[in-house]
Structures are given as structure tokens and as C-alpha cells.
C-alpha positions as CSV (number, residue, x, y, z in Angstrom):
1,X,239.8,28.9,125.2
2,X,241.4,31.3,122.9
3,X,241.6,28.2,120.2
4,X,237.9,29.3,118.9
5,X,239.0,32.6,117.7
6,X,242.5,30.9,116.4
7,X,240.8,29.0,114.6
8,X,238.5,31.1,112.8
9,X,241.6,33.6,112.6
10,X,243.3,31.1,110.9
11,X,240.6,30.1,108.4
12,X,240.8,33.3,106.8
13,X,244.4,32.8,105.5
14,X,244.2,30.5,102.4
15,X,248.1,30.3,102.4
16,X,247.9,28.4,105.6
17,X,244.8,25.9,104.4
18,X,245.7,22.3,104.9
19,X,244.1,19.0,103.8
20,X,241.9,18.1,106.3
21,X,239.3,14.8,106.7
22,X,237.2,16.4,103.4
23,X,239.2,17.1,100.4
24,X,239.7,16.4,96.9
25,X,243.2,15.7,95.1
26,X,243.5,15.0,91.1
27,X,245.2,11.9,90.2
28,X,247.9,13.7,88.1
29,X,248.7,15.4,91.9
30,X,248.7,11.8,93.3
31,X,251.1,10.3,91.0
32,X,253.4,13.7,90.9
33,X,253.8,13.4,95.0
34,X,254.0,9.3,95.2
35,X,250.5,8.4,96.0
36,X,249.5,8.9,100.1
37,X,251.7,7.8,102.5
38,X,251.9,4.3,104.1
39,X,253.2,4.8,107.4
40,X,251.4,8.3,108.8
41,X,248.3,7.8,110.8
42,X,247.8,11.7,110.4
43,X,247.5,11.4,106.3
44,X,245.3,14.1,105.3
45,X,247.8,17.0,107.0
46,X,250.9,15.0,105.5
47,X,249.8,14.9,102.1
48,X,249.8,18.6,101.9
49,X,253.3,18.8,102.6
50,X,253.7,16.1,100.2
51,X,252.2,17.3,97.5
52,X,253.6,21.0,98.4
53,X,257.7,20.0,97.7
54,X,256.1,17.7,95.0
55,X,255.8,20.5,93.5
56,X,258.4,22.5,94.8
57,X,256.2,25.0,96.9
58,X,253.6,25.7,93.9
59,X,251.2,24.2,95.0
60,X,247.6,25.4,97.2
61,X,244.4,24.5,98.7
62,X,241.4,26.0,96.9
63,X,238.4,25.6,99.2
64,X,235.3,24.7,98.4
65,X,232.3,25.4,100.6
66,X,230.0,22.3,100.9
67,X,227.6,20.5,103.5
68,X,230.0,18.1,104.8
69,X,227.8,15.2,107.3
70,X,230.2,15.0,109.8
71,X,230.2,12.2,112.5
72,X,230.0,12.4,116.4
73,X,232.0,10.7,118.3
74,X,229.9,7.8,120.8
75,X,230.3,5.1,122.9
76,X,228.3,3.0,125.4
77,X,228.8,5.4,128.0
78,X,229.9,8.6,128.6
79,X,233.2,7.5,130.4
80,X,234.5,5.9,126.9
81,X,232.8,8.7,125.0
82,X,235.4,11.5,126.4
83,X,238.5,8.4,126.3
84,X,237.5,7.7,122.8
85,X,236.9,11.6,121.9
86,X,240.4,12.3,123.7
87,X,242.2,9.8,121.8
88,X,241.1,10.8,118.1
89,X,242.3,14.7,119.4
90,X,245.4,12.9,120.3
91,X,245.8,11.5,116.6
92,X,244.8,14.9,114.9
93,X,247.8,15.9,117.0
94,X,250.0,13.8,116.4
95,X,250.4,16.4,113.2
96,X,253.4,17.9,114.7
97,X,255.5,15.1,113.2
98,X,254.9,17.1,110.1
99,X,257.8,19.7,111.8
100,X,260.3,16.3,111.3
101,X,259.6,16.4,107.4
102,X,259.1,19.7,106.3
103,X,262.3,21.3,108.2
104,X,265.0,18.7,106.0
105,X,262.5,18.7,103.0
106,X,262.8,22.7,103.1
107,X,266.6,22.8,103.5
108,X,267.4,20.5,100.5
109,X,264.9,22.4,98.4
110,X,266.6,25.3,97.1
111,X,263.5,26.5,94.6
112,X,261.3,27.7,97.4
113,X,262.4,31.4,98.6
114,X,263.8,31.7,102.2
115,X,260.9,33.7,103.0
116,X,258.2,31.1,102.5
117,X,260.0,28.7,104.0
118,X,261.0,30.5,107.5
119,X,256.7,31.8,107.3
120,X,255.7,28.2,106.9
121,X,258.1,26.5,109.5
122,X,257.5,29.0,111.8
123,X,253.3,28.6,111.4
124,X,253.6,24.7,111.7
125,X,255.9,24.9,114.9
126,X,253.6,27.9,116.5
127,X,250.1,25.9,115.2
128,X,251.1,23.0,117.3
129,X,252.7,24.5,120.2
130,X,249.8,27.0,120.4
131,X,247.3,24.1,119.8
132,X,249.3,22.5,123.3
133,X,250.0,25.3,125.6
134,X,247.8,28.5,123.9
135,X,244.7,27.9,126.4
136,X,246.9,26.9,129.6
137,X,248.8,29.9,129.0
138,X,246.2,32.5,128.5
139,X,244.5,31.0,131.3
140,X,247.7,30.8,134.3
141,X,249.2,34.1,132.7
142,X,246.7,36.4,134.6
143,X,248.1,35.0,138.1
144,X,252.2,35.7,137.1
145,X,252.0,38.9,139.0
146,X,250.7,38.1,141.9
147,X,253.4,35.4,141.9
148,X,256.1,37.1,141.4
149,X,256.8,38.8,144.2
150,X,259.4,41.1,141.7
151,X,256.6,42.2,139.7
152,X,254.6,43.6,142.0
153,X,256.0,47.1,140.9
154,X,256.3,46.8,137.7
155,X,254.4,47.9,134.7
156,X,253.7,43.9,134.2
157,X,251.6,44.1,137.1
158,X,248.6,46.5,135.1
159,X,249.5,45.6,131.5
160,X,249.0,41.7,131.8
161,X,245.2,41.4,133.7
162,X,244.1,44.4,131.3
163,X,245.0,42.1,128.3
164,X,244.1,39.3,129.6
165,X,240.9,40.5,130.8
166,X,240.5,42.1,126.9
167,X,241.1,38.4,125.5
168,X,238.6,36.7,127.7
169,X,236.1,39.1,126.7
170,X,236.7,38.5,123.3
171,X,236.3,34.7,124.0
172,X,233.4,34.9,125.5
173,X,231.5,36.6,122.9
174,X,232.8,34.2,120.6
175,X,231.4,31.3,122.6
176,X,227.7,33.1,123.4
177,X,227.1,34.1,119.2
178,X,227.5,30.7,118.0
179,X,225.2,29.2,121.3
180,X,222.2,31.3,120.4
181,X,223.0,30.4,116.5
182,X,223.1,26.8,117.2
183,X,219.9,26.9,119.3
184,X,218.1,28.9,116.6
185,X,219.0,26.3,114.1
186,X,218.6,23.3,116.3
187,X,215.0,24.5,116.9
188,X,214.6,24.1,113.0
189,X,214.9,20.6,113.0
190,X,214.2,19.0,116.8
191,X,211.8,19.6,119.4
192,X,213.2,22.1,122.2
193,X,211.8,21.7,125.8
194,X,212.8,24.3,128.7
195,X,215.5,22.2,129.9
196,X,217.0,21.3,126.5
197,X,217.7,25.2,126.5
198,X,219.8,25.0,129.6
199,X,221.4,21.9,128.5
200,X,222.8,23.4,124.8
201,X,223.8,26.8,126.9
202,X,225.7,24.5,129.2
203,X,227.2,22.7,126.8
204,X,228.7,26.0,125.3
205,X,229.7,27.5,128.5
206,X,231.8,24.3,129.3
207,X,233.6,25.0,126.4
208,X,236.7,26.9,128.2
209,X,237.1,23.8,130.4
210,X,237.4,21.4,127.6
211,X,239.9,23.6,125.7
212,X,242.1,23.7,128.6
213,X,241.4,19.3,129.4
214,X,240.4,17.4,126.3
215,X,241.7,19.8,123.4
216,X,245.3,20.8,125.0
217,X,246.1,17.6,127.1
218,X,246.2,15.1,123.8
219,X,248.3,17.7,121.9
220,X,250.8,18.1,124.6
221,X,251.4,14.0,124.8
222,X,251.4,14.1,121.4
223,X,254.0,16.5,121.7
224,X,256.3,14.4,124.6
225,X,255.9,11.6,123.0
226,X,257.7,12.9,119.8
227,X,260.6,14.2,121.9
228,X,260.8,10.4,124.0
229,X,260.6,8.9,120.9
230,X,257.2,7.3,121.9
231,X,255.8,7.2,118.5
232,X,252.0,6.3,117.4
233,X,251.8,4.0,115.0
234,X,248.4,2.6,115.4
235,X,245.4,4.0,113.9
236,X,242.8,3.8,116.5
237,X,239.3,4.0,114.7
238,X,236.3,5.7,117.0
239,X,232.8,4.8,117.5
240,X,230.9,6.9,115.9
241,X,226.6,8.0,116.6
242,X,224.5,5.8,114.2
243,X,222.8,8.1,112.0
244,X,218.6,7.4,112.1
């Protein structure tokens, strides 16, 4: 739920850009951070960091805008559609292994400032813990008061559902601009009948439940499976929607 506006919130800051499915590196970077890694199924987000102590915290993302063609995730039905969609979130996830790198790479490199490195751990561990429990919590916090039978008189008890109620306001007018932009552009390019209105409008109004299911669930195994020691090593490749 409140991942759409962290998200474009956190798009603004170029010291927090990572390497992401699109990017470009120079071989002279390549060679200076020992190529990509072998064993990380998550390799785009760890070759920041490798390239980053590479070059011992010198080192930034300069984004370029371009049309990227991105694929859509599709199987045979729409049952292994959402298993297939839930599993690559899961692998996108599985990023918070970065946390078991950069925390020892930042304590034996003494050329980065203190600063930088207690702002960059603390991003990466509140990225991937907000990614896992930012929507649950926003979304059970509202009901605290009621359940707490010792808040009842407290200033809790007014303060929490007038923030709350602030935030979800927020988050719904970031989820009804971009479904009127979308259906202005669509319209461009494909034939819109009556019910294909309802249908893109629905889509985007489902978008709170999916935040809370398919985008926090993978991120919080992800998550328990790093402290049990259940690693992923396996790099599951999706279907993807044949382009005509």
C-alpha cells in the first residue's frame, strides 16, 4: 500500500540508486570489482555494492532515462501466473542478503566516512524490512487502539487513526492519478470497450490487496529464510507474454 509512494520517494534520491535489471557498467568497472558474481541469483543489486567498496565508496549510479520494453509475467493459467509472478518477487527479495556483505565489507573499510556508512546500512536494512512489513503495518496499525484496552485514554487513541487516515489518503490518490494516466495512454494504442474501463480501474483498485499478499509475503520468506539458513540458490526463470 504505502510501497507506491516509497518508491517514487525513493527514486528521487540518486545516492540511494541501485543497479537494477537495465543498466550499463564499463569494462574498466568490471575488471576493478572482479567481474559479476557467480553465486548471487539477485546480481544486478549485488554488483552495486561490488563495484561500490571496489572503489572504496566513490562510486554512483548516473541514470539515464530511456524506453526500456519490459516483459509481463504469463503462464497457461492464471493460477501459475500469480505462483510464477510471486516467485520472481521472492528473488528480487532475496536482495536482503546484500545486508550479510555490505555490514563486514563496511567495517574492514576504513576509507569510507562513518557517516556514509551507518546512512547506507541503515537504508538497506530499513528498504527490506519496509519492503516486508511497511504495508501490513500501515494497514493493522489503525486497529492497535481499539486493542489495547490501555490505550483507550491515551493520546494514541486520536493521533494514530488521524495519521493513518492522512496516509491512506495519500495512497489513494497515488493509485487513482496513474489509473486515469494509464487509461489515457492505453486508449492511444488499443481499442477500449465500456467494460475494458471497469476492468483497468479494477485492476488499480486491487492494488492495496496485492501490496499487502503478493509484494510483502515473498519479501518476508525471503527474509525467514535468511535467518533459518534456508538459502535460494536456484535461479528460477519466468514465463514471460510473447510479444506480437
Amino acid at each position: 500500500m504505502g510501497t507506491t509512494f516509497w518508491q517514487l520517494s525513493e527514486s528521487q534520491n540518486p545516492e540511494f540508486y541501485r543497479n537494477f535489471a537495465v543498466y550499463g557498467m564499463s569494462l574498466y568497472c568490471l575488471k576493478k570489482s572482479h567481474y559479476w558474481s557467480l553465486t548471487s541469483i539477485v546480481e544486478d543489486g549485488f554488483q552495486y555494492w561490488r563495484s561500490y567498496f571496489a572503489f572504496d565508496g566513490v562510486f554512483r549510479i548516473v541514470n539515464v532515462p530511456a524506453v526500456c520494453k519490459m516483459d509481463v509475467v504469463e503462464e497457461v493459467n492464471m493460477w501459475k501466473t500469480v505462483r510464477s509472478q510471486y516467485k520472481q518477487l521472492r528473488r528480487w527479495s532475496w536482495g536482503c542478503t546484500d545486508i550479510e556483505y555490505v555490514i563486514p565489507q563496511f567495517a574492514k573499510n576504513k576509507k569510507i566516512a562513518f557517516g556514509e556508512k551507518f546512512r547506507k546500512t541503515g537504508y538497506l536494512m530499513f528498504n527490506h524490512l519496509f519492503w516486508a512489513g511497511g504495508s501490513l503495518t500501515l494497514f493493522f496499525i489503525g486497529y492497535v487502539p481499539g486493542i489495547l484496552s490501555s490505550l483507550h485514554d491515551s493520546i494514541i487513541t486520536l493521533t494514530i487513526p488521524l495519521i493513518t487516515s492522512i496516509l491512506f489518503t495519500w495512497i489513494f490518490i497515488t493509485i487513482i492519478f496513474p489509473s486515469i494516466i494509464s487509461v489515457l495512454i492505453m486508449k492511444k494504442y488499443t481499442h477500449f470497450r465500456k467494460r475494458d474501463y471497469v476492468f483497468n480501474i479494477f485492476q488499480w483498485a486491487l492494488i492495496p490487496v496485492l501490496t499487502i499478499t503478493l509484494f510483502s509475503f515473498p519479501a518476508i520468506e525471503s527474509q525467514l529464510r535468511l535467518f533459518f539458513g534456508k538459502r535460494i540458490d536456484v535461479f528460477e526463470a519466468t514465463e514471460k507474454m510473447k510479444r506480437k
